[in-house]
C-alpha positions as a Markdown table, in Angstrom:
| # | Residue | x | y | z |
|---|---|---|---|---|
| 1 | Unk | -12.7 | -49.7 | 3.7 |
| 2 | Unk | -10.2 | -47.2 | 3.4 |
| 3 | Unk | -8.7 | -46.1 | -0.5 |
| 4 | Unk | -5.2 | -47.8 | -1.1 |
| 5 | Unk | -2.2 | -46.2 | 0.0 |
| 6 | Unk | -4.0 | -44.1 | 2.7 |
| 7 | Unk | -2.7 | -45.7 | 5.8 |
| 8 | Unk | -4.4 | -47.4 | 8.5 |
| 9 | Unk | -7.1 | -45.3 | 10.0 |
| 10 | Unk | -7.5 | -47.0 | 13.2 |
| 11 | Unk | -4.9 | -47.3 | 15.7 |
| 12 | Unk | -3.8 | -50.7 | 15.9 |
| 13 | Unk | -3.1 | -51.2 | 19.6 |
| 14 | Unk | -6.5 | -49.6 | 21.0 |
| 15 | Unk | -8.7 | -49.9 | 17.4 |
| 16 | Unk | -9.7 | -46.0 | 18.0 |
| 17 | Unk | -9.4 | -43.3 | 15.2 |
| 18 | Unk | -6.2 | -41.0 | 15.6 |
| 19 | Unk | -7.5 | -37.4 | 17.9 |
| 20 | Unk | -7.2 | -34.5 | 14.9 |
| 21 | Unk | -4.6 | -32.0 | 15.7 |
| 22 | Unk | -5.7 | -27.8 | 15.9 |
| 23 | Unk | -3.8 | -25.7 | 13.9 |
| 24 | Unk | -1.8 | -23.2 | 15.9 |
| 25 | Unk | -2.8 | -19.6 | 14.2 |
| 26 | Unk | 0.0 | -18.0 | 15.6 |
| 27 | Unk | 2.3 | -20.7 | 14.6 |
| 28 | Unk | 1.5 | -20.7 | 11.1 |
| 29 | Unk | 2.4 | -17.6 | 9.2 |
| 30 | Unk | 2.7 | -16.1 | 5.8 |
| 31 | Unk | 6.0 | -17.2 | 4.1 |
| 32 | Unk | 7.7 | -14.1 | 2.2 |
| 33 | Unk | 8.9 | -16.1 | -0.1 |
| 34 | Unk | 5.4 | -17.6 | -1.5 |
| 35 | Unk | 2.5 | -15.1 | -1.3 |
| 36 | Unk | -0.7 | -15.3 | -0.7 |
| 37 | Unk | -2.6 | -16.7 | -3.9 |
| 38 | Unk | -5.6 | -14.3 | -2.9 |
| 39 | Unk | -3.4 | -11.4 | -3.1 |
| 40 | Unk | -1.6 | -12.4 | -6.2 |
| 41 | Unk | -5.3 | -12.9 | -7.9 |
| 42 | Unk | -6.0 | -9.1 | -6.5 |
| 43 | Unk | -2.9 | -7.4 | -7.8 |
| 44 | Unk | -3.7 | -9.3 | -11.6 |
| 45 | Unk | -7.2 | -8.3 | -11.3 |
| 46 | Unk | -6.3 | -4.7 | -10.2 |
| 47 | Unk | -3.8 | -4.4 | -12.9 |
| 48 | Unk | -6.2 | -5.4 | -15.7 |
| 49 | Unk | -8.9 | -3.0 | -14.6 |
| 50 | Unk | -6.4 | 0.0 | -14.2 |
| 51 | Unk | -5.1 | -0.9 | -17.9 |
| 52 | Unk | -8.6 | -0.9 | -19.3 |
| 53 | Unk | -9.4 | 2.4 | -17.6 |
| 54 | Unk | -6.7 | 3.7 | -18.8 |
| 55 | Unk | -7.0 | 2.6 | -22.5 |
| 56 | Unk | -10.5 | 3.9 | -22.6 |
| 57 | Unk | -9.6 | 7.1 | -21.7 |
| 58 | Unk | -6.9 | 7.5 | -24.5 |
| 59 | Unk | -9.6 | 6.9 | -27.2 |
| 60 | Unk | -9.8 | 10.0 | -28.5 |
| 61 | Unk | -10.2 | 9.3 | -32.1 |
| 62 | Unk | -13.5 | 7.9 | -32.1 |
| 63 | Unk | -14.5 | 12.0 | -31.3 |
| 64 | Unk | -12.4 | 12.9 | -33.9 |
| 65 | Unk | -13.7 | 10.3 | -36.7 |
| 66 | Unk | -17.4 | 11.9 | -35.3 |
| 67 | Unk | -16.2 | 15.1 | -35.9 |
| 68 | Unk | -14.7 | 14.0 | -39.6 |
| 69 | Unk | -18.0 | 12.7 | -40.3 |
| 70 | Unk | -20.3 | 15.5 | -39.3 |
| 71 | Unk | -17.7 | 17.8 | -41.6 |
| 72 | Unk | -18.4 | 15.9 | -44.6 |
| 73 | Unk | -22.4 | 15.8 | -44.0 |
| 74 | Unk | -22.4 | 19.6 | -44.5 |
């Protein structure tokens, strides 16, 4: 039996199943206004590892606390 509120599944003059309906790739196409999810996910995940690349490479003080360190040993 069929959930409520989902329609009749069966056609009620011949008691067959409604024929599914292909999707038309050249019909459907990407909306400017609303991007692709996949590509919004890409640019995030692009941006994060760019930042991190580039806030590891500013981290020069850890060579100069090194450096501090080995000065006061001698």
């Amino acid at each position: 039996m069929a959930a409520p509120g989902a329609g009749d599944p069966l056609n009620t003059k011949s008691g067959q199943a409604p024929v599914a309906q292909r999707i038309d790739p050249t019909r459907e196409k990407a909306d400017p206004e609303h991007p692709d999810p996949a590509c919004c996910i890409g640019a995030v995940v692009l941006a994060i590892y760019g930042y991190t690349s580039y806030s590891v490479s500013q981290e020069h003080f850890l060579d100069e606390l090194e450096d501090e360190v080995k000065a006061a040993r001698t």
